[in-house]
N, C-alpha and C positions, 0 to 999 in steps of 0.2 A: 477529833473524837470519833470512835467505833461507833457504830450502830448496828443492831440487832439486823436493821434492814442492809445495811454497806455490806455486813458477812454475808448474808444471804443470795444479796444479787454478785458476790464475790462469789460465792460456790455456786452461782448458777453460770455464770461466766466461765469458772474453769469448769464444768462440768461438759458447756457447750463446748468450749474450745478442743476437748480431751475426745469428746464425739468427731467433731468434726478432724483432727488429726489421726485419728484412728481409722477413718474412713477411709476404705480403699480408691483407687481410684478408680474411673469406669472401665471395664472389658475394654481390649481392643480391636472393636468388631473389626472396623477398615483393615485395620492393620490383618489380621485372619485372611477377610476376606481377597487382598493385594498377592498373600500369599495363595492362598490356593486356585486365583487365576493364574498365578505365574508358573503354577506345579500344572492346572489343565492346560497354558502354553507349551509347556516342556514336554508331555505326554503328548501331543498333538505333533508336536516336531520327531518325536519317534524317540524322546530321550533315554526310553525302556531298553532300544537297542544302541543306543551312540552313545550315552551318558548314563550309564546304569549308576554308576557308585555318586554322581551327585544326585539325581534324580532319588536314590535312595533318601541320600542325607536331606534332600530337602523333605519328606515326605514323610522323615525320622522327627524334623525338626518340627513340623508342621504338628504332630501329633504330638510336641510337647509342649506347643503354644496352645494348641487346643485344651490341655490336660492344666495346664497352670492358669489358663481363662477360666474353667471348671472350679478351681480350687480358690476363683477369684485374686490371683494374683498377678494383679496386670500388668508389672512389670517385668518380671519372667516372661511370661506370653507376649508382650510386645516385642521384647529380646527375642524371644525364637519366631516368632512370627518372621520379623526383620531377617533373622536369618534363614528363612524359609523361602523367604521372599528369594534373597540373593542366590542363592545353593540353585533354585529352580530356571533361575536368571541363566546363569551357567552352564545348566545344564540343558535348554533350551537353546545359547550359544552353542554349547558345547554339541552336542547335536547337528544342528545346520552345518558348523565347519566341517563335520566328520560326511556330510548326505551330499555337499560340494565339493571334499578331496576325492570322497567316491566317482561323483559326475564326471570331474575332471579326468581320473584313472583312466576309466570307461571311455572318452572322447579321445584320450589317447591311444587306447588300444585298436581302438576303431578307425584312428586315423594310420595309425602304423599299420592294419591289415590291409586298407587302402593302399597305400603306398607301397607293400607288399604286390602284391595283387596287379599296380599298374608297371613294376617294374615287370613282374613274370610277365604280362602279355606283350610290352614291348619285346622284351626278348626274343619272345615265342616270335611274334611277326616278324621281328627283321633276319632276312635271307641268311644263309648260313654257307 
């Protein structure tokens, strides 16, 4: 048998349950936050000059996890955040490898001028 009270705490139940699935879920500050040390890692490794086009995209992406945190839609924003994260990761890597082929260049050049340089004075010194 119905009751006047059954319907009642029936519509207060779907009422709750319709709240609380409508409810977004919470901002993902960490997740923001994850990214944009990884984008001041990346910056700091010189990514501006060794990895411009990822360092872009992360920084692209970073402002669209911001924008859909804004718009309260946290799973959007986690998704870019996440890929904020990564893009800067990369481009962070992507940097350091580029600042150690450099180094590397440069130690050869320096070592070939050497080597240069000790052949010429042997030359020079031995009798003729």
């Amino acid at each position: 048998m119905i009751t006047i009270n059954g319907i009642r705490n029936g519509i207060w139940c779907a009422i709750a349950f319709s709240i609380v699935a409508c409810a977004s879920a919470p901002p993902p500050v960490e997740k923001l936050a994850v990214a944009k040390s990884s984008i001041d890692r990346a910056e700091q490794a010189r990514a501006a000059q060794f990895a411009q086009v990822e360092l872009t995209s992360a920084r692209t992406k970073y402002a669209a996890a911001q924008a859909a945190a804004d718009k309260k839609d946290a799973q959007v924003a986690a998704r870019m955040a996440d890929q904020a994260d990564v893009d800067a990761q990369l481009a962070e890597s992507t940097a350091r490898a580029k600042q150690q082929e450099q180094l590397v260049s440069e130690m050869d050049a320096s070592l070939r001028d050497l080597r240069n340089e000790t052949l010429r004075r042997n030359s020079s010194s031995q009798p003729q």
